[in-house]
N, C-alpha and C positions, 0 to 999 in steps of 0.2 A: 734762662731765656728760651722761650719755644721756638723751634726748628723746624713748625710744621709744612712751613710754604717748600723748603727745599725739593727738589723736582728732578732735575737732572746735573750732570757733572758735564765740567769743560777741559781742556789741557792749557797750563798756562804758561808763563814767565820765562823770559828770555829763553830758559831752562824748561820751558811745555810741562808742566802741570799742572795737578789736578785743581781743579776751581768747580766752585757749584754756584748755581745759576739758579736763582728763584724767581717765580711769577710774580711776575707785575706792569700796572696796566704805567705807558706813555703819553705824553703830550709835549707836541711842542711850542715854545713860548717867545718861536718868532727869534731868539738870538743866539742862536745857535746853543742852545742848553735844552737840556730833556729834564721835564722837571716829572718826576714821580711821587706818588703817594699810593698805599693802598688800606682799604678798610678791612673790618670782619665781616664775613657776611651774618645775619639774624639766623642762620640754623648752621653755623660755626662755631666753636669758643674763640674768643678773642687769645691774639699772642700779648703777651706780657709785657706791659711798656714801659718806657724807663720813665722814669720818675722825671715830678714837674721842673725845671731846672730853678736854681738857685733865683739866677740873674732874672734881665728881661730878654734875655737871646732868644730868637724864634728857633721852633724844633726842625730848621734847617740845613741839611747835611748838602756843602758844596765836596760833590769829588772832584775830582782835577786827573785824572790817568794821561797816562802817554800818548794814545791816541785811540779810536774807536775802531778803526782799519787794522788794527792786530786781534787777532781773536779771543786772546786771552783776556785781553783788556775790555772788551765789550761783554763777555761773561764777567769778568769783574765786574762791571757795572750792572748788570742784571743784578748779579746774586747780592751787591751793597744798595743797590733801590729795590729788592723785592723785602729782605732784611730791615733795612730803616723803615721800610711802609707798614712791616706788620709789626714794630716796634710805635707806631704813632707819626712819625718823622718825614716831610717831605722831601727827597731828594732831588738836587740838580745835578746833571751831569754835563759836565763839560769836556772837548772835544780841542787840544791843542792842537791835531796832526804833527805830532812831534817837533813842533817849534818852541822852542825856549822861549822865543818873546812874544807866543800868543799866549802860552799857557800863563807869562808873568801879568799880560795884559788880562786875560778873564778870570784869573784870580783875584788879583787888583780891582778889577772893574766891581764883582759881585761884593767884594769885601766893604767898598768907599760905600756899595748903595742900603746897606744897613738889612740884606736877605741873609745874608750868612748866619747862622746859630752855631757850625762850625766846619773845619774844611778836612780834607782829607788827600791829601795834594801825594802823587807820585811824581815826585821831580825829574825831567827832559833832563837837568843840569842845574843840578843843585846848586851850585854857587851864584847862580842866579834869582835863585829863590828867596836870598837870607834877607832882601830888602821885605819882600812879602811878608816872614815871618817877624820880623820887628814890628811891621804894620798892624799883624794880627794881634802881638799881647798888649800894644797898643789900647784897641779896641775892644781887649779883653776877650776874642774871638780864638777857641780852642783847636789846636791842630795837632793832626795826624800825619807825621812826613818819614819817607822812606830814609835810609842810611843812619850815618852817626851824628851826635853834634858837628864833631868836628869837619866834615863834609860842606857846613854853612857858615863857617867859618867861630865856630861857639868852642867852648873851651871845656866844656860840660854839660848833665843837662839844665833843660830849661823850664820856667814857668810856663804853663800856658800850651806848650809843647811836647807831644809824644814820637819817639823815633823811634822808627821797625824796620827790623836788621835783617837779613838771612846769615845766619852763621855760616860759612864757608869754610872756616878750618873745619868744623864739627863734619861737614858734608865731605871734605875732600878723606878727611881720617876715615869715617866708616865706608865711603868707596874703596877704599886702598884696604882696608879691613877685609872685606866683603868679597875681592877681588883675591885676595892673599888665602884665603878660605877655600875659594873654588879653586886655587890651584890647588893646595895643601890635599882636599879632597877626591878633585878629579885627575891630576896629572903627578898626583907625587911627590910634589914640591918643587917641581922644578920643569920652568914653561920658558917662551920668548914671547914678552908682550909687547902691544904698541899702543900708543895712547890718543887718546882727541881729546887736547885740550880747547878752552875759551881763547880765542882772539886776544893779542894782548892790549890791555887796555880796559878790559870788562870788569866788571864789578867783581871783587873778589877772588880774581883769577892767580895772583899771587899766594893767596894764603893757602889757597882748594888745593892747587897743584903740590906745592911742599907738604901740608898733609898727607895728601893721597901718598904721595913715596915715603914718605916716614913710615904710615901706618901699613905700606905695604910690606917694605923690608925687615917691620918687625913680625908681621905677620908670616910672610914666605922669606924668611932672609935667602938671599944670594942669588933670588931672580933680580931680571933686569930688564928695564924698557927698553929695548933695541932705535924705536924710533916716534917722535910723535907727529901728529898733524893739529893744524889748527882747523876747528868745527865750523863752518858758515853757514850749513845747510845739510841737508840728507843726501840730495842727490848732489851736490860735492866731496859731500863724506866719503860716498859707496865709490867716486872716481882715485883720492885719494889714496883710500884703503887697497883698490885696483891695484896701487902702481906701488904699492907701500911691498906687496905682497910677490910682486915680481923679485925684489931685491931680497925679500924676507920669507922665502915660502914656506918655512920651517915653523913662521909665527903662530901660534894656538891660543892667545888670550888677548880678548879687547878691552880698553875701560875705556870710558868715554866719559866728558864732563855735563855732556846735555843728551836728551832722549835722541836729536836727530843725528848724533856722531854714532849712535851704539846704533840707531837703524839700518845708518849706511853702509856700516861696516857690516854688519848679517848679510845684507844684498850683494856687496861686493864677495865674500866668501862665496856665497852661493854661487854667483854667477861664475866664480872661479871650481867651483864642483870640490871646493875644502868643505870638511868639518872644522867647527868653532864651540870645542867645548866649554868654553868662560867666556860671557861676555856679561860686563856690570855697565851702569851709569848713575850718574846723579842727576836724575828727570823726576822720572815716575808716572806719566802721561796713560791714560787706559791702554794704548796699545800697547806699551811697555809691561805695561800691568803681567795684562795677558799673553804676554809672551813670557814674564816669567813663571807663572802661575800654570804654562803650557810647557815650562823646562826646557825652551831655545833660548832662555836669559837665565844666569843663575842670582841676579841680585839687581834691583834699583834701589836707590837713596832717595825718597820721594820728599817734597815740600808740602807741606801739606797746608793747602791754601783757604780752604773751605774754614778749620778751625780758625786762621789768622785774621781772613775777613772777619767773624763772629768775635774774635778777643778784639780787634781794632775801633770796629761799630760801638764795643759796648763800652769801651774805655773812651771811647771819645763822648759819648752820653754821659758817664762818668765825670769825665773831666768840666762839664760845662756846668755842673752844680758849684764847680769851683774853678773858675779861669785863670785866676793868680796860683794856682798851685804848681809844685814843681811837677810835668806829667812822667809818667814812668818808661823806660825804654821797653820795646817788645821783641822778640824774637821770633820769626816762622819754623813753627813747630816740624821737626822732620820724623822722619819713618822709614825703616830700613823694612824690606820686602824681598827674601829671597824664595828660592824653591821649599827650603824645609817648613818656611813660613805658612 
C-alpha cells in the first residue's frame, strides 16, 4: 500500500503515542460528521487502491473514536481519512464527546441509512456497543472494534468483525525487562525503585503491571519497588513523585506505565536537585523519543500506532470483499527504544 501522503507524526493513546497524520482536504455535512475523500493530483502517481469490493457496500469508511477534543484521537482521524482518501475511499468522522450513547446513537444512525461500506468504531464502553455489532453483520456491514470478543459480550471471534488489542502483558514484560537492564548496567544490580502505575480500572492495567515485576525480578532479581503511584497526569506525577521522594530519598530508578508518569517524575527529581540514572516507560510519545535518544531516558516501550492504523484500514478493505467471513483479531505492533538502540 503507498504511504506517500504521510506528513507528520502525532502523540497518542491513553498511553501518548506515536500516531501519524496525513493530509487531507474536509467538509462538513451539516451533522456533525466530517466527511473526507482525497484524489491524485494529474502530475502525482496515484496511491494504490483496494480493490472493487465483492458486495454492493459503498467505499465508505464510518470512524467512530472517542472523541475529537483529545488530540490523539483527532490525529487519529487525520491520519485514517488522509489513508482511506488516497486508498479511493470516503471517510466520515464522527464526533461522540465521549458519551456512550451518542457514539451508540451516530453509529446506529449512519448504519440504518445505508452510507456505511464499513465502520471502524473505538468503543466509549464497549458493552454498549454489542447491540451495534449484531446490527452490522446483520447488514452485512464490516467492522473494526477495539478489545477482545469477549469485552461484547462474544464467546469468540466473529463474522464480519475485526478486533485490535494492545497487548499489555507483552508491554508490561519488556518495561520490567528494559527497566531490570538499566539497573544491571548502570547501578550494579541493585537500586530502590518506584513505580507509576495506570489508575485502576484502565484497560489492561492488571496484566502490564504483573508483567512488568515478573520480568523485572527475572531480570535484576532481588531489587524491589519501595512504593507506587497512580498516573493521572504529568503535573500530578512530578507532585506525587515530590512527596514519594521525601520518604524515599535513596530511590534512583523510575518506571512508569504511560509517557506523562515518566515525565513528571524527571521534573520532580530535578526540581529536587537528585540524579535519576534509570528511567523507563511504556509510551513512546516524541518527547520521550528524544529524551532517550539524548540519554535522560534509558528505555520506552513505544506503540506503534502509525503501522496499526495501516494494518486496520487495509484489513477492513479486505474484509468487505467478504462480509460473512470470520474477521481476524489484530494486535498494536510494539517497539522497544533504548539508549543502545
Amino acid at each position: 500500500m503507498t504511504r506517500h501522503s504521510l506528513k507528520r507524526s502525532l502523540l497518542a493513546v491513553g498511553a501518548a503515542t506515536t500516531l501519524v497524520i496525513l493530509t487531507a482536504c474536509s467538509s462538513s455535512d451539516g451533522t456533525g460528521e466530517a466527511s473526507t475523500s482525497a484524489e491524485p493530483s494529474a502530475t502525482e502517481p496515484a496511491a494504490m487502491e483496494s480493490e472493487a469490493p465483492a458486495s454492493d457496500l459503498p467505499k465508505t469508511l464510518v470512524f467512530a473514536p472517542l472523541a475529537l477534543s483529545i488530540p490523539a484521537m483527532q490525529g487519529l482521524s487525520d491520519g485514517v481519512s488522509g489513508y482511506g482518501g488516497s486508498q479511493g475511499w470516503e471517510v466520515i468522522v464522527q464526533d461522540p464527546k465521549l458519551d456512550p450513547a451518542t457514539q451508540v446513537q451516530q453509529v446506529t444512525e449512519v448504519l440504518e441509512s445505508g452510507r456505511a461500506g464499513a465502520l471502524w468504531i473505538i468503543a466509549i464502553a464497549p458493552a454498549s456497543m454489542t447491540d451495534v455489532l449484531h446490527a452490522a453483520q446483520e447488514k452485512g456491514v464490516p467492522v473494526l472494534i477495539n478489545g477482545v470478543p469477549a469485552d461484547y459480550g462474544f464467546d469468540g471471534p466473529q463474522a464480519g468483525i475485526t478486533f485490535d488489542t494492545i497487548d499489555y502483558e507483552a508491554g508490561g514484560a519488556a518495561l520490567g525487562e528494559q527497566t531490570g537492564m538499566c539497573i544491571n548496567e548502570k547501578l550494579g544490580g541493585e537500586a530502590t525503585i518506584i513505580y507509576g502505575a495506570s489508575p485502576a480500572g484502565t484497560a489492561g492495567k492488571e496484566e502490564s503491571d504483573a508483567a512488568f515485576l515478573e520480568a523485572l525480578e527475572a531480570t535484576a532479581p532481588g531489587v524491589e519497588v519501595v512504593q507506587t503511584w497512580d498516573i493521572t497526569d504529568r503535573a500530578a506525577s512530578q507532585t506525587d513523585v515530590g512527596s514519594i521522594l521525601q520518604a524515599h530519598p535513596e530511590v534512583d530508578v523510575v518506571a512508569a506505565a504511560n509517557d506523562e508518569g515518566a515525565l513528571g517524575a524527571i521534573g520532580a527529581f530535578k526540581a529536587a536537585g537528585k540524579d535519576l540514572p534509570c528511567v523507563t516507560d511504556f509510551g513512546g510519545n516524541d518527547e520521550v523519543l528524544g529524551l532517550v535518544e539524548a540519554g535522560t531516558m534509558y528505555a520506552t516501550v513505544a506503540l506503534q500506532f502509525e503501522e496499526d492504523m495501516i494494518q486496520s484500514f487495509d484489513t477492513l478493505a479486505e474484509m468487505q470483499m467478504d462480509p460473512t467471513a470470520v474477521g481476524p483479531e489484530l494486535t498494536v505492533p510494539l517497539k522497544v527504544t533504548n539508549a543502545a538502540s
